[in-house]
VOTIFI-364933 format. One record per residue: x, y, z of N, C-alpha, C in turn; residue number from 1. Coordinates in steps of 0.02 Angstrom, whole numbers, plus 50000, padded with zeros to 5 digits. Example, Ala and Ser with C-alpha at 12.3 -4.5 7.8 and 13.67 -1.06 7.14 Angstrom:
[rec [50660 49716 50390] [50615 49775 50390] [50660 49835 50390] 1],
[rec [50642 49888 50354] [50684 49947 50357] [50645 50002 50394] 2],
REM end
This chain:
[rec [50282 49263 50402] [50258 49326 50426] [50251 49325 50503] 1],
[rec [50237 49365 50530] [50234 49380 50607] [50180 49422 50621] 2],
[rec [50161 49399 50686] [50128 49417 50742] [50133 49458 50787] 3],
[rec [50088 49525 50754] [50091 49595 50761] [50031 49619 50812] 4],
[rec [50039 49661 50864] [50002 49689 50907] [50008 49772 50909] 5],
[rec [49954 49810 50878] [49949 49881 50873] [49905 49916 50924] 6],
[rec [49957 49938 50967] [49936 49982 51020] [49906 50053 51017] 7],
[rec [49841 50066 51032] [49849 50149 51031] [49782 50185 50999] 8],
[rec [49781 50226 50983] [49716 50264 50970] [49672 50233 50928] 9],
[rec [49602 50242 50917] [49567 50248 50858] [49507 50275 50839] 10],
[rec [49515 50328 50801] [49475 50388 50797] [49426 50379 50740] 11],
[rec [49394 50414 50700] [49357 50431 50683] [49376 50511 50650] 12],
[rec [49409 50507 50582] [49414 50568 50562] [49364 50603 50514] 13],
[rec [49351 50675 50523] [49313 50688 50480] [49338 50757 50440] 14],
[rec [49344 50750 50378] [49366 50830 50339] [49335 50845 50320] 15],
[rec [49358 50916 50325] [49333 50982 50310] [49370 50987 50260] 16],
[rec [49379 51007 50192] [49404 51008 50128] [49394 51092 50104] 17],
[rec [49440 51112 50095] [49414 51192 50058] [49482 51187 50017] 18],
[rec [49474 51249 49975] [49541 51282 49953] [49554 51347 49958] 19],
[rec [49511 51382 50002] [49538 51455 50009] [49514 51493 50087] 20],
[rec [49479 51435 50109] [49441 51466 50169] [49491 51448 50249] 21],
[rec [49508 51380 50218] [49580 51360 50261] [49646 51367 50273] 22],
[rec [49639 51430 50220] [49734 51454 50218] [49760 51485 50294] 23],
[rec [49832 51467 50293] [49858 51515 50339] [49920 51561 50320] 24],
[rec [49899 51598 50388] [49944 51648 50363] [50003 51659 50421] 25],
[rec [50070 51677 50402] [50125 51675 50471] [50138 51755 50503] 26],
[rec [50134 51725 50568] [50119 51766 50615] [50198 51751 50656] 27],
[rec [50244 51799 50663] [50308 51768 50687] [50335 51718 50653] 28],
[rec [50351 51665 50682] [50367 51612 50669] [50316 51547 50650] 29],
[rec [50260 51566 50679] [50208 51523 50672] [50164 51542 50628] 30],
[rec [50147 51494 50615] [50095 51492 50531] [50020 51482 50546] 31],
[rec [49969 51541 50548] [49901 51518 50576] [49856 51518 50556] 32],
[rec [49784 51499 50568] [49742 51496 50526] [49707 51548 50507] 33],
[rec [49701 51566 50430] [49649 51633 50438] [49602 51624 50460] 34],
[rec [49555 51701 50492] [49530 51715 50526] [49457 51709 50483] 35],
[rec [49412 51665 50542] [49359 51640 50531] [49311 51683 50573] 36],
[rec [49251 51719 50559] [49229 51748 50599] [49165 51727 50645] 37],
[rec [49159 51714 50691] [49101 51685 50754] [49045 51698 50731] 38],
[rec [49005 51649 50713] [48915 51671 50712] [48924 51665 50653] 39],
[rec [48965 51681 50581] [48962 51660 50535] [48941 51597 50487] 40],
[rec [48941 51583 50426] [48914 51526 50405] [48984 51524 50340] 41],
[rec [49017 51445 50334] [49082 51435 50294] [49065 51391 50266] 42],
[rec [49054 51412 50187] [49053 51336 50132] [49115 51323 50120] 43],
[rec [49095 51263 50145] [49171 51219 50118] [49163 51172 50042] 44],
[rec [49204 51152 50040] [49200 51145 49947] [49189 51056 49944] 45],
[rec [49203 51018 49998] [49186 50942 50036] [49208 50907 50070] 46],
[rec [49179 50835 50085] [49176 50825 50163] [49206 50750 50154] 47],
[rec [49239 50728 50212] [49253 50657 50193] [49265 50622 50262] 48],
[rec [49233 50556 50277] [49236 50507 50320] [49295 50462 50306] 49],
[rec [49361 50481 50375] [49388 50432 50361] [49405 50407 50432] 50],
[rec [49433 50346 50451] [49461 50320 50500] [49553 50336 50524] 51],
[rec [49544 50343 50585] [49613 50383 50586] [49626 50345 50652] 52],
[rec [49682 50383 50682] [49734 50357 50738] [49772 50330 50754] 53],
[rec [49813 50324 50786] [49897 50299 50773] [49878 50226 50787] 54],
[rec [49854 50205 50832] [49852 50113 50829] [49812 50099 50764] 55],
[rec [49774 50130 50747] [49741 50079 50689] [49764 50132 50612] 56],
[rec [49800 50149 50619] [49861 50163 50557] [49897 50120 50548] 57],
[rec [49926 50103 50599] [49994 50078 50605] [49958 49969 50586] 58],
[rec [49908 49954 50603] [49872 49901 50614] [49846 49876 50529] 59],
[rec [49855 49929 50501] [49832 49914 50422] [49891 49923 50375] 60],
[rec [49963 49943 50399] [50007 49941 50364] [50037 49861 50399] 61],
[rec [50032 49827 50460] [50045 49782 50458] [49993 49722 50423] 62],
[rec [49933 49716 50424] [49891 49678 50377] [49911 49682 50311] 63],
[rec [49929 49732 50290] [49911 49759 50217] [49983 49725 50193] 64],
[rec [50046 49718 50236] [50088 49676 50219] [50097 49597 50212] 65],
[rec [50038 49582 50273] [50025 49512 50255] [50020 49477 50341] 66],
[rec [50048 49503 50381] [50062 49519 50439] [49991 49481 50479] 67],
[rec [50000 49444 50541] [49929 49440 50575] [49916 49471 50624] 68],
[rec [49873 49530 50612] [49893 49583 50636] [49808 49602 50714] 69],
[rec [49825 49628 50762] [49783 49632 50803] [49788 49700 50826] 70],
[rec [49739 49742 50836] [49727 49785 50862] [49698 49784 50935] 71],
[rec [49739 49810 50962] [49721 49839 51045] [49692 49902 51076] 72],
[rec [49655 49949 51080] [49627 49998 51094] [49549 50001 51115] 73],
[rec [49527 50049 51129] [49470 50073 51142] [49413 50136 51092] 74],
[rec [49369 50099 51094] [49313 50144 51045] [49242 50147 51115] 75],
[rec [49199 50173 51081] [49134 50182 51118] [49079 50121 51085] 76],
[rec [49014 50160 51091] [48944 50109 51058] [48906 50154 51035] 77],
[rec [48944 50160 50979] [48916 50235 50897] [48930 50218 50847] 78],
[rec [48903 50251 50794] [48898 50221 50727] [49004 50232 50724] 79],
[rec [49023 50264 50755] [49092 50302 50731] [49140 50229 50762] 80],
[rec [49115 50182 50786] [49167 50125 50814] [49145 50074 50768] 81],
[rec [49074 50098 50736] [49061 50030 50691] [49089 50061 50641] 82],
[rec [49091 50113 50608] [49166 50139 50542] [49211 50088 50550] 83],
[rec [49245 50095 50625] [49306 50086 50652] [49324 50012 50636] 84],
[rec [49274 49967 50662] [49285 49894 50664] [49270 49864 50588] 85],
[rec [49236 49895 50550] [49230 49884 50505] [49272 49899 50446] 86],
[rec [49322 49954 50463] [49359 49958 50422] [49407 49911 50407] 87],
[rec [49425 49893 50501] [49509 49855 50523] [49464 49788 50495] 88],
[rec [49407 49762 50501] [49372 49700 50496] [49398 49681 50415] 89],
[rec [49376 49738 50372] [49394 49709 50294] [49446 49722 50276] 90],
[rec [49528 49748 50317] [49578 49751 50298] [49611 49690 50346] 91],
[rec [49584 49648 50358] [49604 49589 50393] [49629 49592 50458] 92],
[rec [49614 49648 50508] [49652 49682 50538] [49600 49634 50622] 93],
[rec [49636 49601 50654] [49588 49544 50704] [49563 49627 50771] 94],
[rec [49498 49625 50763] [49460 49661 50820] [49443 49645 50870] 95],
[rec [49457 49575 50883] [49431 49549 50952] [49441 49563 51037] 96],
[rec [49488 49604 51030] [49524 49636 51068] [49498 49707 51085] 97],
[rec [49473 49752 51040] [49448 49814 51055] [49380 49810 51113] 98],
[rec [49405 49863 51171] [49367 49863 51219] [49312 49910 51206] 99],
[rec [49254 49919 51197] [49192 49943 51206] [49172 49969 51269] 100],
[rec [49191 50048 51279] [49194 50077 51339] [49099 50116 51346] 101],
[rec [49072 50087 51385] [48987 50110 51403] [48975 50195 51386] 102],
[rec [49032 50218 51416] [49015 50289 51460] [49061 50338 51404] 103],
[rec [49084 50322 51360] [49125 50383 51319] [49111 50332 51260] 104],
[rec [49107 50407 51214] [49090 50377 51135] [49167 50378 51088] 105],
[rec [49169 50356 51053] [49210 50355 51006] [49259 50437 51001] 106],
[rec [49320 50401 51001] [49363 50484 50981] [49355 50517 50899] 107],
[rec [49340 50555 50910] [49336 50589 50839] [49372 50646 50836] 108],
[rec [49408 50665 50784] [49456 50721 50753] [49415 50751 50684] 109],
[rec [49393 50807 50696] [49379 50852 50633] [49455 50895 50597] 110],
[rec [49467 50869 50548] [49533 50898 50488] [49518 50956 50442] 111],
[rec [49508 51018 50461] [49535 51064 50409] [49574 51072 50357] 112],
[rec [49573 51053 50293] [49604 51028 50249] [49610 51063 50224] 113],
[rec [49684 51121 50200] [49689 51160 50139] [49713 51134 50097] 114],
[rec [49667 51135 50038] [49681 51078 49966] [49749 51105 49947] 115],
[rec [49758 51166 49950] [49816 51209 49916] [49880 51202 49921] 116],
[rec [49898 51171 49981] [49972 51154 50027] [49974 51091 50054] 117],
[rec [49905 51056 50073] [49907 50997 50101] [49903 50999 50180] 118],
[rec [49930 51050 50205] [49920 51068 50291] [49840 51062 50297] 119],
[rec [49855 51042 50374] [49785 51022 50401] [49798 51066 50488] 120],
[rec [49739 51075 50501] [49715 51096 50575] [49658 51035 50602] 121],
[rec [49689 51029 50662] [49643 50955 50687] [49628 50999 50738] 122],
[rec [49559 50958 50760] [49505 50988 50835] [49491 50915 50829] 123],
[rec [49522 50881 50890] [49518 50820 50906] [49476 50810 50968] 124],
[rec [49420 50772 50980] [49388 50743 51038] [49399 50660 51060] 125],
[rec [49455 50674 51105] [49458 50583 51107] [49431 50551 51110] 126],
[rec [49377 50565 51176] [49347 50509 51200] [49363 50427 51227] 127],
[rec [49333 50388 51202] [49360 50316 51224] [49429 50314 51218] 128],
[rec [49471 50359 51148] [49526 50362 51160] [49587 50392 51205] 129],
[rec [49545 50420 51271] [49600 50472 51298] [49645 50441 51371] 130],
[rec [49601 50377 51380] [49651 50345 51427] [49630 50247 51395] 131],
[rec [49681 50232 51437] [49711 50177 51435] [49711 50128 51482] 132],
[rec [49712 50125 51516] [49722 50099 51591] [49673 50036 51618] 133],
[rec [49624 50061 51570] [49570 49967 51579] [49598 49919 51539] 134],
[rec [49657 49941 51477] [49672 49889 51454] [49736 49846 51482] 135],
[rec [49726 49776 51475] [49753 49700 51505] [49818 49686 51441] 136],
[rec [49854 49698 51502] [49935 49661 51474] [49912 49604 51476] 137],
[rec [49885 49554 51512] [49882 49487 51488] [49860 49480 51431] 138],
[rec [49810 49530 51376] [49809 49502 51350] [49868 49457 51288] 139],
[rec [49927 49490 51293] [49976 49474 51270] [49996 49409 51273] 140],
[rec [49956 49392 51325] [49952 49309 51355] [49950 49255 51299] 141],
[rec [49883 49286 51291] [49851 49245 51236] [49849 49239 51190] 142],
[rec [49872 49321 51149] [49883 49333 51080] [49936 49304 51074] 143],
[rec [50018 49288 51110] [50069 49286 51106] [50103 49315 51045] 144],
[rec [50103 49380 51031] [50141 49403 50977] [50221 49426 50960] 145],
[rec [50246 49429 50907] [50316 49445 50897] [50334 49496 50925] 146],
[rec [50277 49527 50892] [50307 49624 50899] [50236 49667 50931] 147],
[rec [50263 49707 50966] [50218 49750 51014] [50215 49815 50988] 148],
[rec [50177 49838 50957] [50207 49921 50905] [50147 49955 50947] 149],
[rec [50199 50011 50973] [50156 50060 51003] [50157 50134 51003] 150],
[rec [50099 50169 50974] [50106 50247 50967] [50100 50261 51046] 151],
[rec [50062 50340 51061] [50047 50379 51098] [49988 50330 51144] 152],
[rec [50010 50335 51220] [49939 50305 51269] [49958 50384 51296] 153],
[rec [49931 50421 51288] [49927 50504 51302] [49953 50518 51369] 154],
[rec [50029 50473 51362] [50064 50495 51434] [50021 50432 51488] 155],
[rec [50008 50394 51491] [49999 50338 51531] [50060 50297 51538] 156],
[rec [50096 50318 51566] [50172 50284 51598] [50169 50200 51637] 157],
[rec [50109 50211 51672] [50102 50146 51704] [50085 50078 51666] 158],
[rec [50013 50123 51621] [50002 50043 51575] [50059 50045 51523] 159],
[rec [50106 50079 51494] [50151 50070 51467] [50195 50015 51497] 160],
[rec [50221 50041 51561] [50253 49994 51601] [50218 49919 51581] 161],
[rec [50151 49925 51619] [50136 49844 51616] [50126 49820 51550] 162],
[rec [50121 49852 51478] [50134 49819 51440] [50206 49797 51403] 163],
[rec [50255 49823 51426] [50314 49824 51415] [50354 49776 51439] 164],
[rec [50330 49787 51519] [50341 49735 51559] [50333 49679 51538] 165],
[rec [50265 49647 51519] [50224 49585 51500] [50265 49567 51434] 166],
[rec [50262 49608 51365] [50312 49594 51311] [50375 49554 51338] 167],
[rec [50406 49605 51390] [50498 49573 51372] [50499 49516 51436] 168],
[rec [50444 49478 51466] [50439 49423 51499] [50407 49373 51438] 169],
[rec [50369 49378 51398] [50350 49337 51334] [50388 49331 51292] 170],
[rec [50460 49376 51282] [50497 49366 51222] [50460 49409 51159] 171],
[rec [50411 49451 51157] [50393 49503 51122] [50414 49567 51112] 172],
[rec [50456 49570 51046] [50497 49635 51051] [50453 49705 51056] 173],
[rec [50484 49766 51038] [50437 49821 51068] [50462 49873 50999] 174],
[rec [50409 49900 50970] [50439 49960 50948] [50395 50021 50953] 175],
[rec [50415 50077 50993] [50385 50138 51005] [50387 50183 50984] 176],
[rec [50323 50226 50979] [50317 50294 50954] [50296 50345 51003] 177],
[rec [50348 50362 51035] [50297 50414 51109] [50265 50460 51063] 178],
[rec [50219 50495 51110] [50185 50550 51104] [50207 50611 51168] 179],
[rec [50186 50673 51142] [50213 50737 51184] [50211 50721 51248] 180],
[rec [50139 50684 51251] [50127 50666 51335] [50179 50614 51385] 181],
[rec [50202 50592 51316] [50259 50530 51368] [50318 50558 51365] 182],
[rec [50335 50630 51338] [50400 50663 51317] [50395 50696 51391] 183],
[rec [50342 50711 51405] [50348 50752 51468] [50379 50722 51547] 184],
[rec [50372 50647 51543] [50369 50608 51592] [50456 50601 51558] 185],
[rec [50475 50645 51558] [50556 50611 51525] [50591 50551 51579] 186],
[rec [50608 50549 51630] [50636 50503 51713] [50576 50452 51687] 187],
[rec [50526 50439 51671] [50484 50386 51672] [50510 50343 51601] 188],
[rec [50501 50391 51547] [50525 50377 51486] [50582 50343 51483] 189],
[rec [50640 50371 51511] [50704 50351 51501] [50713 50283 51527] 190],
[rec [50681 50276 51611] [50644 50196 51592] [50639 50145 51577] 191],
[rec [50561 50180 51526] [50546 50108 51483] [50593 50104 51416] 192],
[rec [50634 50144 51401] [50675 50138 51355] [50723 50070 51342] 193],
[rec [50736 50059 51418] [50757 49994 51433] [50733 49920 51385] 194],
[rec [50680 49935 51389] [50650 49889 51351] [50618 49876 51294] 195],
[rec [50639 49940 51271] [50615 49953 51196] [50683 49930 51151] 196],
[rec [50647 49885 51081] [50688 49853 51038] [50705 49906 51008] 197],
[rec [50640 49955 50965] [50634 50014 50916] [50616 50059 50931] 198],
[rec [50655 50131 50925] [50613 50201 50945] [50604 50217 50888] 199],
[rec [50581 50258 50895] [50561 50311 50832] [50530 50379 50871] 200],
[rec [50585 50418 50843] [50569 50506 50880] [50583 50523 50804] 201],
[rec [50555 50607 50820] [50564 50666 50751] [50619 50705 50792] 202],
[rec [50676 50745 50777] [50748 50777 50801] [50709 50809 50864] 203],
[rec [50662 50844 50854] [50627 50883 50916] [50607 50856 50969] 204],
[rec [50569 50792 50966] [50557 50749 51018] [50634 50705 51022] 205],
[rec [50672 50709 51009] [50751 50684 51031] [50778 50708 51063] 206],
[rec [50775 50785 51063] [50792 50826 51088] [50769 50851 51153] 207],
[rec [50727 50828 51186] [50672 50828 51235] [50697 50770 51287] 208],
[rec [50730 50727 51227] [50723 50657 51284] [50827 50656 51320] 209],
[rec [50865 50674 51267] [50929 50672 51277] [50961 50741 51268] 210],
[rec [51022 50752 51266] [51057 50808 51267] [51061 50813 51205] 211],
[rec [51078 50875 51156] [51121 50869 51101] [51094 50924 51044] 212],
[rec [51126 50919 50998] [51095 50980 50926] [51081 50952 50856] 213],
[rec [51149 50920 50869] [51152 50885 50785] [51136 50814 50780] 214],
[rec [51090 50793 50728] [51071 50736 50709] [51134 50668 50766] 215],
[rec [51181 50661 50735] [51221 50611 50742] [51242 50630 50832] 216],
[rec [51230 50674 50849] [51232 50685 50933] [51180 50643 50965] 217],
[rec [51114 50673 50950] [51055 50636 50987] [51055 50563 50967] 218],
[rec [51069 50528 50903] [51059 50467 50884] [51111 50427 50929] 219],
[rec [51175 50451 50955] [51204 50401 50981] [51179 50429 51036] 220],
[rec [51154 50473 51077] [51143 50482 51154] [51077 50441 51154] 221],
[rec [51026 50417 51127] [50977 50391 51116] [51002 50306 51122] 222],
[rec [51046 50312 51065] [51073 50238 51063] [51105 50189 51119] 223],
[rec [51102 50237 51172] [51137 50206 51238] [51079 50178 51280] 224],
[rec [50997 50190 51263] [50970 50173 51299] [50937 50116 51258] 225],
[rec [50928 50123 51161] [50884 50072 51154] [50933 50036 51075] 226],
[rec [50925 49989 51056] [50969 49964 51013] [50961 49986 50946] 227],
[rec [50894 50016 50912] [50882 50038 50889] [50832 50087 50865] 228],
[rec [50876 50141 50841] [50821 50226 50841] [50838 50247 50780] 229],
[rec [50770 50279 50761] [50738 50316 50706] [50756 50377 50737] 230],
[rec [50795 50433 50690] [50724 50513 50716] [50755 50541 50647] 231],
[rec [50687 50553 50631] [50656 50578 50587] [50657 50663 50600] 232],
[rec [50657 50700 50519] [50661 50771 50508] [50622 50794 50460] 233],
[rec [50565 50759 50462] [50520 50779 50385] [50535 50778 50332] 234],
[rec [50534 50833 50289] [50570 50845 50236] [50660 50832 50239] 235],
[rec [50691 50866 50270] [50747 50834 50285] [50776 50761 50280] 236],
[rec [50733 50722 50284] [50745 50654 50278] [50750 50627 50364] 237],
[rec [50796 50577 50374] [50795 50550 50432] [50887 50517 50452] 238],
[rec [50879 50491 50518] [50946 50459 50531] [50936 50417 50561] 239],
[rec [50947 50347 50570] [50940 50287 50601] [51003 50236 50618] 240],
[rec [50995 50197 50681] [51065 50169 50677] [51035 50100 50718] 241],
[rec [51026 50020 50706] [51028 49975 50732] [51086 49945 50783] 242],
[rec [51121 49979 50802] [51179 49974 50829] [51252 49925 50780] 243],
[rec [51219 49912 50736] [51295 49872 50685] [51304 49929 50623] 244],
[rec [51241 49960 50593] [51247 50005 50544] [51212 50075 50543] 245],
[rec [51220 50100 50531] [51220 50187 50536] [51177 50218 50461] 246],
[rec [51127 50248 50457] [51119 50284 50382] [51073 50347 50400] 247],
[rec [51098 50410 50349] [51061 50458 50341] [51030 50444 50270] 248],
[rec [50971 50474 50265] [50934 50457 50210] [50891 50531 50200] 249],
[rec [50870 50531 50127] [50819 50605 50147] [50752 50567 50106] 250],
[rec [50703 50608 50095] [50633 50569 50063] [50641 50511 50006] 251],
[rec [50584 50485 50023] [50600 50427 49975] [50571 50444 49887] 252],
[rec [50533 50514 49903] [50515 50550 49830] [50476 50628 49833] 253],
[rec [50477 50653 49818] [50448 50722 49809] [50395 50734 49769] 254],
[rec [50343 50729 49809] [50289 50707 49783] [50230 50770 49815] 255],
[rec [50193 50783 49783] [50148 50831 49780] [50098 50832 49841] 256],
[rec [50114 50845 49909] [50070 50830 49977] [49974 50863 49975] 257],
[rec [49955 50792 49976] [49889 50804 49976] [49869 50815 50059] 258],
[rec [49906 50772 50096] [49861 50778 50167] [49940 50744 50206] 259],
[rec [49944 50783 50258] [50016 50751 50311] [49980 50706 50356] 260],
[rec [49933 50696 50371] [49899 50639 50424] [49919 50592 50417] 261],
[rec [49951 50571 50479] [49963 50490 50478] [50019 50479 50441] 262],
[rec [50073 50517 50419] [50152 50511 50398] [50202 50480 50446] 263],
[rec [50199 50506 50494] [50227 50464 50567] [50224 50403 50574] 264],
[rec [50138 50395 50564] [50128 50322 50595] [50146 50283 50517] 265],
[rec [50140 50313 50452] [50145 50264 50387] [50236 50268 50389] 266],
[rec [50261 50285 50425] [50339 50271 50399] [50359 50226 50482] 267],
[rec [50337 50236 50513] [50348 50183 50576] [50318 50116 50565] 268],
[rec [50270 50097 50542] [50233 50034 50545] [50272 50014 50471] 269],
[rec [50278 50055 50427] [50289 50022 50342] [50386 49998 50371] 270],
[rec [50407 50025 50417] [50460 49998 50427] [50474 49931 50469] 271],
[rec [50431 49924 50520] [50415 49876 50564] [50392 49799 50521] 272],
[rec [50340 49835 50490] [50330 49786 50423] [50360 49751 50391] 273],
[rec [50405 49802 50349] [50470 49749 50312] [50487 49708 50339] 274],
[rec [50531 49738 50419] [50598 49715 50469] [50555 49664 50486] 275],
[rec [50485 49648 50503] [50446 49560 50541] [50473 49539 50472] 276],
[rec [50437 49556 50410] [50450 49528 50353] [50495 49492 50347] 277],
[rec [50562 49505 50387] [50650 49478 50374] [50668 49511 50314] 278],
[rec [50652 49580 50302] [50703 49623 50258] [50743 49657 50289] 279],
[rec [50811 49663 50282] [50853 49715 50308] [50824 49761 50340] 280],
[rec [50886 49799 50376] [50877 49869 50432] [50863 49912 50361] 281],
[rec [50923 49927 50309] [50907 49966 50260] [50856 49950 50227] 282],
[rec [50826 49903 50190] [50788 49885 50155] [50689 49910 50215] 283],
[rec [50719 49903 50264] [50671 49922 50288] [50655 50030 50306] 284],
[rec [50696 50023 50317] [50689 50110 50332] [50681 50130 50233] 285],
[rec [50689 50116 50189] [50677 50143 50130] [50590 50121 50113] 286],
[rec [50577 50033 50129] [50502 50059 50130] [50461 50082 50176] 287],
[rec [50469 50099 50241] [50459 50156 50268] [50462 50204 50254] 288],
[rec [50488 50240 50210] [50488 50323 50172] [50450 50325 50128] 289],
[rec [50451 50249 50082] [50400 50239 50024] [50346 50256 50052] 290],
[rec [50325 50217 50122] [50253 50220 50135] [50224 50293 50171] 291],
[rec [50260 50329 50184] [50265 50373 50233] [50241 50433 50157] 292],
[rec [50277 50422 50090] [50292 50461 50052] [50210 50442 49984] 293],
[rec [50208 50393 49998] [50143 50373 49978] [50076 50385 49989] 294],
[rec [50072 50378 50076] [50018 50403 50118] [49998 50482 50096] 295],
[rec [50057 50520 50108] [50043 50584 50096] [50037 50620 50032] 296],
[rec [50034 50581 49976] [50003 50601 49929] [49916 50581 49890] 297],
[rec [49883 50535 49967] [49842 50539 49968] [49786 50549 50021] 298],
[rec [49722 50556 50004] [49677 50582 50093] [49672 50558 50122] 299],
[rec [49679 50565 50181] [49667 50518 50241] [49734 50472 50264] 300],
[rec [49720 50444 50333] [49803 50425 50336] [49811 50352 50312] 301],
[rec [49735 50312 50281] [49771 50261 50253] [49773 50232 50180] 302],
[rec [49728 50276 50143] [49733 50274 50065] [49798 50240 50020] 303],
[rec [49845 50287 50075] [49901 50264 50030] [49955 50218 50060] 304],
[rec [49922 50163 50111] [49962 50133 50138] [49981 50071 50085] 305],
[rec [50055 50059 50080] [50078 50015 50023] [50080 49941 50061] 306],
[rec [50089 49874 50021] [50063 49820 50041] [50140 49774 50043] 307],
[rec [50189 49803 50012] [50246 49772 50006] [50267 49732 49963] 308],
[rec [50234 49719 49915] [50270 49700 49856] [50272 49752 49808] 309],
[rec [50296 49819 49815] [50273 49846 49758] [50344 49842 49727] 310],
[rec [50369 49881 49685] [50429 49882 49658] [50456 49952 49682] 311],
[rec [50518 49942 49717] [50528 50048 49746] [50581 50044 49715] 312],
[rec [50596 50108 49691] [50659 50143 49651] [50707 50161 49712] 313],
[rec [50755 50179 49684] [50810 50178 49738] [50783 50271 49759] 314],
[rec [50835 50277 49831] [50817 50352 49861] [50888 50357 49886] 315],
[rec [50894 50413 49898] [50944 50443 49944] [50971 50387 50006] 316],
[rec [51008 50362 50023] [51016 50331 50077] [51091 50320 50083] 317],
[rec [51129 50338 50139] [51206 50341 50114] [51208 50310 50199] 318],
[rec [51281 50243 50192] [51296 50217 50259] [51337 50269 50296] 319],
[rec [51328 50280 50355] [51395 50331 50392] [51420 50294 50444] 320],
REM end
């Protein structure tokens, strides 16, 4: 197994659960929330504490595989970081690393949950999670790890740099998940691309970063900068190419969506997972869909994170 380092948020989620008070309704093209009225009072039908955020998503699908897995990020000094450490603590997930920031409390995300469809509305407060920048590429020093997996640092280009930097001088590969904020810095992005082993974009954020329309356009204009890219289409399925083999694939099952939280980060890390594992490029992007397809048929984004031995049925997956 290998020696995994999970970069990136860690929140504190809390839902709001209804089945009729959270519907939306489409307005144009966009789908919005019905209308809640100010000063009012909304029973919701219940409530649930869970732990969320793209680094410590992604940090329990590598434990949960077997993986020695470390988390890097920032929390506050609130009951909502002792959730936090305590969760990654009993999923084997090493905390020694999480910085304890004085002056900002813990990020927390409240989830609007319509039981009915599975869509959610987030009102997110970062907090400790909204910058980055006190944290130490050395520590990479010390951890010396394989793989460097990193979501969203909310558009922090620089500590990206220096952790990127620090990786591909250690021989630590990289696999990334930007966020909107690093889509914006595109000339910065394009970059650190350089040094990224693994991307992973959705067609829209591909589309942001390179020229193009159709799936197999952006994947090779992408492919010129990193050796291997994901982008993903939701339901649609996905397209990926390691630079020796090529596959479109669509879900790994059709399965009844309880909650979309944390789908991103459960099909990026459940793939990363395998591939430390030494399973194939294919063998890895299929349990990545498993896990991605798993997660979201249950609450919260890590309920349904799978551990890797399970047994998966075959899916859609064709070489091009």
């Amino acid at each position: 197994m290998a020696r995994i380092v999970s970069l990136g948020s860690a929140l504190q989620d809390i839902y709001l659960i209804d089945h009729d008070d959270f519907v939306g309704s489409k307005v144009g093209d966009v789908e919005k929330l019905e209308e809640i009225v100010i000063g009012s009072k909304v029973d919701i039908d219940n409530i649930s504490f869970e732990v969320g955020g793209g680094g410590t998503n992604s940090a329990v699908s590598f434990a949960r595989h077997g993986h020695e897995t470390v988390f890097l990020g920032n929390v506050g000094n609130d009951p909502a970081s002792q959730a936090i450490e305590s969760m990654l603590d009993d999923e084997g997930v090493d905390t020694s690393y999480i910085t304890h920031l004085k002056r900002q409390k813990t990020g927390v995300s409240v989830i609007l949950l319509d039981t009915k469809s599975g869509e959610r509305t987030i009102l997110t407060y970062r907090g400790a999670s909204a910058k980055f920048n006190n944290l130490s590429e050395d520590d990479l020093d010390t951890i010396n790890p394989d793989w460097l997996y990193v979501t969203s640092l909310r558009g922090d280009m620089d500590t990206l740099l220096r952790f990127f930097e620090k990786a591909h001088e250690i021989g630590c590969k990289i696999m990334f998940n930007p966020g909107k904020l690093e889509l914006k810095e595109k000339k910065k992005l394009l970059g650190l691309l350089d040094l990224v082993d693994v991307l992973l974009v959705n067609k829209n954020e591909a589309a942001e970063i390179v020229p193009g329309v159709i799936l197999e356009e952006l994947l090779a204009h992408l492919n010129a900068y990193c050796k291997t890219v994901i982008i993903t289409t939701g339901a649609m399925g996905a397209i990926a190419t390691d630079s020796k083999e090529t596959y479109r694939f669509g879900i790994y099952e059709d399965v009844p969506v309880k909650d979309t939280t944390g789908a991103g980060d459960s099909f990026g890390s459940g793939f990363l997972a395998h591939l430390a594992a030494g399973k194939s490029f294919k063998e890895s992007l299929v349990f990545g869909s498993a896990n991605s397809t798993s997660v979201v048929s249950k609450l919260g984004a890590k309920a349904g994170i799978l551990y890797g031995d399970e047994d998966l049925h075959p899916m859609p997956i064709q070489k091009v």
